[in-house]
Structure formats: C-alpha cells, structure tokens
Phi, psi and omega in degrees: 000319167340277171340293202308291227280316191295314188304331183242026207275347179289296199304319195282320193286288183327284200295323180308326181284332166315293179295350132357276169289320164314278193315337186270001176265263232327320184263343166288324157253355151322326190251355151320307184284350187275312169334316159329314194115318171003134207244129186317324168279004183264308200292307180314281172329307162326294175264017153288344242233292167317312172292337172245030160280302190306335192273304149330343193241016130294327188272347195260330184291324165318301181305300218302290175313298211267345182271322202257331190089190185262324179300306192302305176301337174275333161316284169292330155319290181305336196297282175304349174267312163331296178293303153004267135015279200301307197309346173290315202271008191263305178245162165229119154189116196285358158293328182287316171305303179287004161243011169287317178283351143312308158307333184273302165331307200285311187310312203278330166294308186292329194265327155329303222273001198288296175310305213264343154299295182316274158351287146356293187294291180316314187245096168260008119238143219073359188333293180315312172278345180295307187303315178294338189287300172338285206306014236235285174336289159320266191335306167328287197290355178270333167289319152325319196279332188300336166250025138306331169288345176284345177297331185254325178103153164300175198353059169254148172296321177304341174304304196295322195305300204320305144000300176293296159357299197289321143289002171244312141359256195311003154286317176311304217262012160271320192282337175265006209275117174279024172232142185335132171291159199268159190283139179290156198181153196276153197279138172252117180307118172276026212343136143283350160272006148284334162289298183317348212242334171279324200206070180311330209276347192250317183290330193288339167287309165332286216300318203282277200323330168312301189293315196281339162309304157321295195280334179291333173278325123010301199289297218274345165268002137341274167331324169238040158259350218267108192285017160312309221244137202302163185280320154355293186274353163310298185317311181311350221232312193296346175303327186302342202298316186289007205286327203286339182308304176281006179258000212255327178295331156306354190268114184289003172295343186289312179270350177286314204273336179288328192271336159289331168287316174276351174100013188276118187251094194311000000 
C-alpha cells in the first residue's frame, strides 16, 4: 500500500489542501450570515445552493473531465472555487450568495470526481485502503478549514481571501503532480435500482447516514444561533460533528464488506 499512497501522495496534498478551504467557506458564511442578521430559512437557503451545485456539476463535470483531461480541469475547477470565494467576501447578498455557492458546489463535485477517477486508475490494489486513507483525509481537513475562521473572524474580507489562498494551493502540487493522467473513458449510466440491487447495504446506509446527519446538524444550529455564544466560538465547536466520520475509516473491516457487496476482486 506504501508504494501506491507515494505515487499519488501530490493528488491527496493538492485535495487535502483544497477541502481545507471548502470546509472553511462552508462554516464562514454561515456564520457571516447569521451575524448579519440573516433570518434562519434565508441562511438554509443559501447554503442548500451548494448540493444542488453538486447535483449539476454531476451531470456537467464528466463531459468536462473528458474533453479537457484531468489536469486542466482540475485547474479551472479550483480557479472557479478561488473567484467564488473572494466575490462572497466582496459582495453581500444572499441571493447573490445562493448562486455563487452553485457554482462553488458544481466546481467541487468536479475536482472529486478529477481525484477519485485518478486515484481509481492508480491504486488497482489496495484500492479499499487507498480510498479509506483519501476518505481519512478529506474529512480531517474539512474539520481543520473549519477552525481556520478564528484567525480572522466571520464577515471579514480576510477570511474569504484566505479561502481563496487555500484553493490556489492546493492546486500547485496537482498541477506539478508527476503521475501520469488516467485515459478518459466513457461514463457508463448507473440506475438507482441497479445500485441498490449491487449494494442494498451501502445505499440504504448512504440514505440513513444523510438524514441523521441533516437532522443532527438541525438540532446543533439551534444551538449556534443562540447569541450568548460568540461567533468565534462557534466555528470551534461544528468541526466535533465529523470526528465520528473519520474513525469509522479505521475499521479495516470496510474494504473486505466493499469487496463482497460489490463483487469486486483485486
């Protein structure tokens, strides 16, 4: 596995640094609009504009990957999450906001699938640990960017830049990355009842793990709307949400139950 995790360890630095700055716009402008003032079904609305960025830039990012290649695209993706960025801290308006974060959704779904195509193509053994050391990564680093808003504070300019900074980062060590682009290939259409009928255990778990997320992240902005508590310490306190997420990637048990639900065989 060593081996594998050296060859692609520029693509894991490049994301990690990347989702860095996602997670720290994500908890930045929540909570900049909540400071605002923002009324709780405008601020939901706003940052729903990402997932359903996620959902367009499934169907947009492919076309995208195959015409352009994986660097270049991972290029212009990080580009567009950078401008993103900065134009939340340049302008306020959450209208303005929700479709910037469509775009910042569509750009971020596309630099996924840039890594985790690439990734695929590289580690054709160990593939279950490679991915979980990924899945490890990411979550870490998204809880990190999240306490990165205490240097600056919520609806500070500096925040946003800093944002961009971490996306234009995490671009260098992709863009300098000596390993080979994986050959582009046409996407084969999946159903969801052709997932389901491969892996009942993994959608209906994807479907339950969503919901209790959602509703637990519910419960808990109760809590950090509440103005006793400074906006400062709010950032510190949404990152405990990911800890269990990332401990569940310790269990090695996770690629032998991936290789029986899906049939897969190194």
């Amino acid at each position: 596995m060593f081996p594998t995790l050296t060859s692609v360890s520029s693509l894991l630095l490049g994301m990690g640094i990347l989702l860095c700055g996602s997670g720290m716009l994500g908890t930045l402008l929540g909570l900049s609009a909540a400071q605002a003032g923002l009324p709780s079904w405008l601020i939901g609305l706003v940052m729903s504009g990402f997932f359903l960025g996620f959902i367009i830039g499934s169907l947009l990012c492919p076309h995208l990957i195959r015409r352009v290649g994986h660097i270049r695209a991972f290029g212009a993706l990080a580009a567009v999450s950078a401008i993103a960025a900065l134009l939340h801290g340049l302008v306020f308006d959450p209208w303005v906001w929700w479709v910037l974060r469509i775009f910042n959704g569509i750009s971020v779904v596309g630099l996924y699938m840039v890594i985790e195509s690439w990734l695929n193509e590289r580690a054709r053994h160990n593939r279950g640990q490679i991915f979980a050391v990924y899945m490890m990564i990411c979550l870490v680093m998204l809880g990190v960017g999240q306490f990165l808003v205490l240097i600056y504070g919520p609806g500070h300019l500096a925040s946003f830049a800093l944002v961009a900074i971490l996306f234009c980062l995490g671009l260098i060590p992709i863009a300098l990355t000596p390993a080979l682009q994986p050959t582009p290939i046409k996407a084969q259409p999946l159903s969801l009842k052709a997932l389901y009928h491969r892996t009942p255990v993994g959608v209906v778990g994807a479907l339950v793990a969503g919901i209790a997320s959602g509703l637990s992240l519910f419960a808990l902005w109760r809590i950090l709307r509440e103005p006793a508590v400074a906006p400062e310490e709010k950032a510190g306190f949404v990152p405990i949400t990911r800890t269990s997420a990332v401990a569940a990637e310790l269990d090695p048990r996770t690629e032998q139950q991936a290789e029986l639900e899906l049939g897969y065989k190194p």
